[in-house]
C-alpha positions in Angstrom: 145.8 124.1 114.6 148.2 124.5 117.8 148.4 121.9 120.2 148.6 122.9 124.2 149.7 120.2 126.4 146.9 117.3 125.7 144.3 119.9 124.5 144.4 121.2 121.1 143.8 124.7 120.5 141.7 125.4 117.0 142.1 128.4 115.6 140.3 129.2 112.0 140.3 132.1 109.6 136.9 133.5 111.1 139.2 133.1 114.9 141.7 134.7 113.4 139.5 138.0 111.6 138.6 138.4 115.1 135.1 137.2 114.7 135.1 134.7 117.3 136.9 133.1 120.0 139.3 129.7 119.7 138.1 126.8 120.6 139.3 124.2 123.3 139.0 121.0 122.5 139.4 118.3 125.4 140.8 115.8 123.9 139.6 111.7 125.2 141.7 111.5 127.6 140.8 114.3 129.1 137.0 113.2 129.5 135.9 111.9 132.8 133.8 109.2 132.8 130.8 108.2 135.2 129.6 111.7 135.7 127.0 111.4 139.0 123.0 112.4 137.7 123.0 115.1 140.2 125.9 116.6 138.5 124.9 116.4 135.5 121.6 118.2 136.4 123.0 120.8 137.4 125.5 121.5 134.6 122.5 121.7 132.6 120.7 123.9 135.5 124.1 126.3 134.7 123.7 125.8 131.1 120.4 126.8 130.4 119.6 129.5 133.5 123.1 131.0 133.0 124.6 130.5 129.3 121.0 129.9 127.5 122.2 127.4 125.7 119.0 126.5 123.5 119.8 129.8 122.1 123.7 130.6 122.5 124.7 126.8 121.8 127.2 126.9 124.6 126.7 124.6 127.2 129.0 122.1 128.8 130.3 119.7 126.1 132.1 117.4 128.4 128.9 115.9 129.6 128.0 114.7 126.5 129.0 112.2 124.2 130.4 112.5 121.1 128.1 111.0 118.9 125.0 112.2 121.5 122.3 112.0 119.5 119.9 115.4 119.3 116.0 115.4 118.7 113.2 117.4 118.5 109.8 117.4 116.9 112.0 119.0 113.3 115.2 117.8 113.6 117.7 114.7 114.7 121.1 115.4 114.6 123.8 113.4 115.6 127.0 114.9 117.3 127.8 118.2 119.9 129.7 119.8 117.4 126.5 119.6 114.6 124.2 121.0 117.4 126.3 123.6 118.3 126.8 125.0 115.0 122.9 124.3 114.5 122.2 126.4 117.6 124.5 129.5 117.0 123.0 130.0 113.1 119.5 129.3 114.6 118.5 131.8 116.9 119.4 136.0 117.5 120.8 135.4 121.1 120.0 139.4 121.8 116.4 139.0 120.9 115.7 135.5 122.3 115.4 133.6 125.8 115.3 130.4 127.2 113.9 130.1 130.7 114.2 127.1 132.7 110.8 126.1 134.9 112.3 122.9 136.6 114.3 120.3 135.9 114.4 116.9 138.2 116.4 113.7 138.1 113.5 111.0 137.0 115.9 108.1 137.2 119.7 107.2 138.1 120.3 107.6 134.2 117.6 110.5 133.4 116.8 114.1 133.7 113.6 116.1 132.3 114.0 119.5 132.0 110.9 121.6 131.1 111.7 124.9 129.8 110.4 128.0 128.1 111.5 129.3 124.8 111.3 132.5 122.9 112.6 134.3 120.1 113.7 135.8 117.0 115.8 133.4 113.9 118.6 134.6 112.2 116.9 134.4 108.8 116.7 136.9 106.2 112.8 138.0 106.7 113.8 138.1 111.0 110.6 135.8 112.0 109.7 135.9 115.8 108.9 132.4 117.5 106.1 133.1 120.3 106.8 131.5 123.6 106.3 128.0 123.8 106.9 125.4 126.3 108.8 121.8 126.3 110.7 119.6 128.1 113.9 117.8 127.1 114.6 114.2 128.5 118.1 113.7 128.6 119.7 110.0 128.8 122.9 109.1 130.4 124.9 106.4 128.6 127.0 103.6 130.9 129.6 106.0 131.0 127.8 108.5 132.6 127.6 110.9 129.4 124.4 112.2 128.2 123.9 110.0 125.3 120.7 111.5 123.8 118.5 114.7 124.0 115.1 114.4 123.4 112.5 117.0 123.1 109.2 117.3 122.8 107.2 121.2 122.6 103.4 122.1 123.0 102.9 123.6 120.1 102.2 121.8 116.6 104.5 121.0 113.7 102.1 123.3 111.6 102.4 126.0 114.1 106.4 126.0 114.1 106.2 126.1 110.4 103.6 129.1 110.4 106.3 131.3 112.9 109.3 130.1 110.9 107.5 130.9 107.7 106.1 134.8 109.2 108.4 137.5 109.1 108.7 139.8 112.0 107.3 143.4 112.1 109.3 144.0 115.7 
């Protein structure tokens, strides 16, 4: 680990095989607080329309806090980093999209995004999700981070367990 200025630079083995790129960690100090709802709305616009983030795992960490808490109708995980690396071994970013149909500021410390989703996992027998809709409701916390990220799909439990369960013949 290197440190830049007040940003540390991490650098692991698979960094350093070439596999992927360092990481830049802003450290607390660096984190504004009391981001404005419109701004965080469209960071997350950004996030999802332009880095896909449901299916890349890179969106903007800095709107987020630390120990923002992560749900969905299969999993609750606590922490940006654990939802990250969740995201990246989860889905085949070349075979998979996430399209945003709107997202709206629903209070002056919540957004609901509802969003499409599509694609293939990165599991041994390749299974193919179908489209399916849902909408995340993301809470700010009093210092303006988003503090939790809720979703909720249209599609069963049984019927997510089904396409993770089928491998793909694509």
């Amino acid at each position: 680990m290197m440190l830049t200025g007040r940003r540390q630079l991490v650098i692991s083995p698979i960094v350093l095989l070439g596999f992927a790129p360092p990481v830049l960690l802003a450290s607390e100090g660096d984190r504004r607080r009391h981001f404005a709802v419109d701004e965080i709305e469209q960071i997350i616009r950004q996030d999802i329309e332009d880095r896909q983030y449901y299916v890349t795992g890179d969106l903007t960490r800095s709107i987020y806090s630390e120990d923002c808490r992560f749900i969905d109708p299969t999993t609750n995980v606590q922490g940006v980093d654990s939802y990250v690396a969740a995201v990246k071994s989860l889905f085949d970013p070349s075979d998979s999209k996430h399209e945003l149909l709107e997202i709206h500021v629903t209070s002056p410390t919540t957004i609901e995004a509802k969003w499409r989703l599509q694609g293939s996992l990165k599991l041994p027998w390749k299974p193919h999700i179908a489209a399916y809709e849902g909408t995340t409701t993301y809470t700010l916390n009093d210092d303006g981070f988003v503090a939790s990220h809720k979703e909720t799909w249209d599609i069963s439990l049984l019927t997510a367990f089904i396409e993770l369960l089928t491998p793909s013949f694509r």
